[in-house]
C-alpha positions, 0 to 999 in steps of 0.5 A: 090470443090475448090475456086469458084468466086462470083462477086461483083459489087461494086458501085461508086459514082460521086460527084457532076457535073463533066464537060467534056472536052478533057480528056474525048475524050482522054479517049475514043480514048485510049477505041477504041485504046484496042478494036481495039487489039492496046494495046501499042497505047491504054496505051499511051492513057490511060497514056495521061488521067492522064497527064491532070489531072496533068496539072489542078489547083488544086485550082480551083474550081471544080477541085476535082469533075472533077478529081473524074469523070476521076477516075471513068472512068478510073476505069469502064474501069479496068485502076486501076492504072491510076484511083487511081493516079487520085483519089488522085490527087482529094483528094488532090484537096479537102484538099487545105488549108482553105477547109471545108469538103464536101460531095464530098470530101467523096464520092471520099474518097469512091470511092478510098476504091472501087478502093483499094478494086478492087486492093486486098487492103482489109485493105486499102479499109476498112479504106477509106470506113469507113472514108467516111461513118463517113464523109457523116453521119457527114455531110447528116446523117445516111440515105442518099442513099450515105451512103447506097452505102458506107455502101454496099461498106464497105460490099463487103469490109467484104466480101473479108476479109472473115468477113461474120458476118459484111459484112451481117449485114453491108449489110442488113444495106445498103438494109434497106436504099435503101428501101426509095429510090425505083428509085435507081438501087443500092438495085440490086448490093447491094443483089448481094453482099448479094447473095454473102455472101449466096454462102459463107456461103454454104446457097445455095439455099437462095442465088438461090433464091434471085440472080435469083430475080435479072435477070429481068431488071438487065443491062448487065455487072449486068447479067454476074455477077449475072450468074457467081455468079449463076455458083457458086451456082450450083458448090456449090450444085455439080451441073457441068451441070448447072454450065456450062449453066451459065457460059457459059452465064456470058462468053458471056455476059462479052465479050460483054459487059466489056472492053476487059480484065476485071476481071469480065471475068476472074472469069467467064472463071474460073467458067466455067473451074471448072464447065469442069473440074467436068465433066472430060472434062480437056483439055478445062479446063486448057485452060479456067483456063489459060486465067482466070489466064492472065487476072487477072494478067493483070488487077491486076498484079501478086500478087493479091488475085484472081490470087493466087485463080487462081493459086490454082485452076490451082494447084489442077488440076495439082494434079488431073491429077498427074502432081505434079511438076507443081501443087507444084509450083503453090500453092506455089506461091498462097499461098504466095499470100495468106500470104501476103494478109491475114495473115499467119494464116488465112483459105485460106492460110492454105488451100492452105497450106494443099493443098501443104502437100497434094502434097507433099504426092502425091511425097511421100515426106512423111516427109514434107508433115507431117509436113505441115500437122501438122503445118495447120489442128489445125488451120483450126479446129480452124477457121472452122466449124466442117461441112466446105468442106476445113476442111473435106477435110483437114481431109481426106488428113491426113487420106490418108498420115496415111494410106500411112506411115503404120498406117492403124488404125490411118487413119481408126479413121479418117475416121469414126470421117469425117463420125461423123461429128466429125472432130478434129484433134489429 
């Protein structure tokens, strides 16, 4: 079916209360300056933002606070670069000599791990993440509604690092907790997350139901993404009409209500190509997979985890359409995007990998192809469930380069043990 994308809203927090000041009007001129289509001007802009942050004393008092409400406001406005330089600089700000720790200083600390996250830093998220949780326990105890939304942070963090066991768990920890707090909107975000970890999972209609739960009284940017996490569960299903309605609403909204070239329009752009292109409907398609893949790599760069998805995604198109040069080449550089973010063993790597293998058999490069295929399915057996769609898939891939090198009865064993449910590799 391919790579789907469920958004996550993860959530900052602003310590304390931050003054306002000519850095805020700046920011806002740099924000009209790239709705108005006037990039250049805007990124001088944005880089005016951080300037000011340089000029201000770091020891004067509030000067962490304010530093971290220009981060996140950099951030909100997917300046991801700009607000981690900033963030440090309030870290910094905070560990002046004689500083006692605090809770703001956590919660920038935090705020940092959802910035890093947003970057694909995944490690780097998860120690920041957990440095602010054992902060804000140490100094409130274990059930403040700031440690809720770390806890649910740190979750999203598990999430991406495909650890869905601790991400649930670490999840639910968090929803527990924003129970007592029934005037805080962050229990939404969090079951998004929740809902996100249900899509993986392949517990589809578990996760229909709460994401649906969600929409009433959710806020615009909350909407697009519970819809595209929506398109996700209706692909899952195979269910390409109802993917489109959906992503056609998350597009919409995302438009209207993100900053132009956020990624959360990325990820719906991609789910509505993926949801025409199960309907054959492959020119509109590509388009929308290439305007994912320009702005990801615009908010990102061309080395994060979701453009190597992108790229993925792009790839198994060209396969699809026999362009096989150009689907071989994509997956190329998506897996090694993969290898470099994951691991050379971890499951997505691997299937971009098999993937690859697969291409490989589509040039009759049956050698390499071989190869590859026998270096990635025991480790996908290894990681994946008997029933996963990637390792069936796998399966079958090898089934096809058997029955393609003469050994029709080889190819026809496993075919009858993916029909088992008995999906081994020998």
């Amino acid at each position: 079916m391919g790579n789907m994308w469920r958004t996550i809203l993860i959530q900052l927090v602003v310590a304390g209360m931050a003054h306002s000041g000519s850095w805020m009007e700046d920011l806002l001129t740099a924000k009209r300056l790239r709705e108005e289509g006037n990039s250049e001007a805007a990124d001088t802009a944005f880089r005016g933002v951080v300037a000011r942050a340089k000029q201000m004393d770091s020891h004067a008092a509030g000067t962490g606070v304010a530093l971290n409400s220009m981060g996140k406001e950099l951030y909100l406005a997917a300046r991801y670069a700009e607000a981690e330089a900033v963030y440090r600089m309030a870290l910094e700000a905070f560990d002046t000599p004689g500083s006692e720790p605090s809770v703001n200083r956590a919660l920038t600390a935090g705020n940092l791990g959802v910035l890093l996250r947003a970057q694909g830093r995944y490690k780097e998220a998860e120690s920041r993440l957990s440095e602010s949780l054992k902060q804000l326990e140490a100094l409130q105890g274990p059930d403040s509604l700031e440690f809720a939304i770390m806890a649910s942070n740190l979750g999203s963090v598990y999430w991406a690092l495909g650890d869905l066991a601790k991400a649930e768990a670490m999840v639910h920890r968090a929803d527990a907790l924003f129970a007592r707090f029934p005037a805080s909107d962050s229990r939404r975000g969090n079951r998004q997350i929740l809902g996100s970890i249900y899509v993986a999972q392949q517990r589809f209609q578990e996760a229909e139901e709460l994401l649906l739960s969600l929409l009433e009284g959710a806020g615009d940017q909350q909407t697009a993404s519970i819809y595209n996490n929506l398109t996700a569960v209706a692909l899952g299903q195979g269910q390409s009409v109802l993917a489109e309605e959906r992503a056609r609403s998350a597009v919409e909204i995302a438009r209207r209500a993100l900053p132009a070239g956020h990624p959360v329009l990325a990820a719906c752009l991609n789910n509505l190509a993926q949801a025409l292109r199960f309907q054959g409907r492959y020119l509109e398609a590509e388009r929308l997979y290439r305007d994912a893949l320009e702005v990801w790599e615009q908010a990102y760069g061309p080395r994060h985890p979701d453009v190597a998805k992108g790229l993925i995604n792009l790839g198994a198109f060209y396969h699809e359409r026999g362009r096989e040069a150009g689907a071989e080449d994509l997956y190329l550089r998506g897996a090694a995007i993969l290898e470099q973010t994951f691991g050379t063993q971890d499951p997505r790597a691997l299937a971009a990998r098999n993937e690859l293998a697969e291409v490989l058999r589509a040039e009759r490069r049956y050698t390499e192809s071989e190869k590859l295929a026998r270096a990635t399915l025991p480790l996908l057996e290894q990681a994946l469930a008997a029933t996963d769609p990637v390792l069936v898939r796998a399966l079958a891939n090898w089934a096809r380069l058997l029955g393609e090198t003469k050994r029709g009865a080889e190819a026809a064993e496993v075919l009858n043990r993916i029909r088992q449910g008995k999906t081994s590799f020998r």
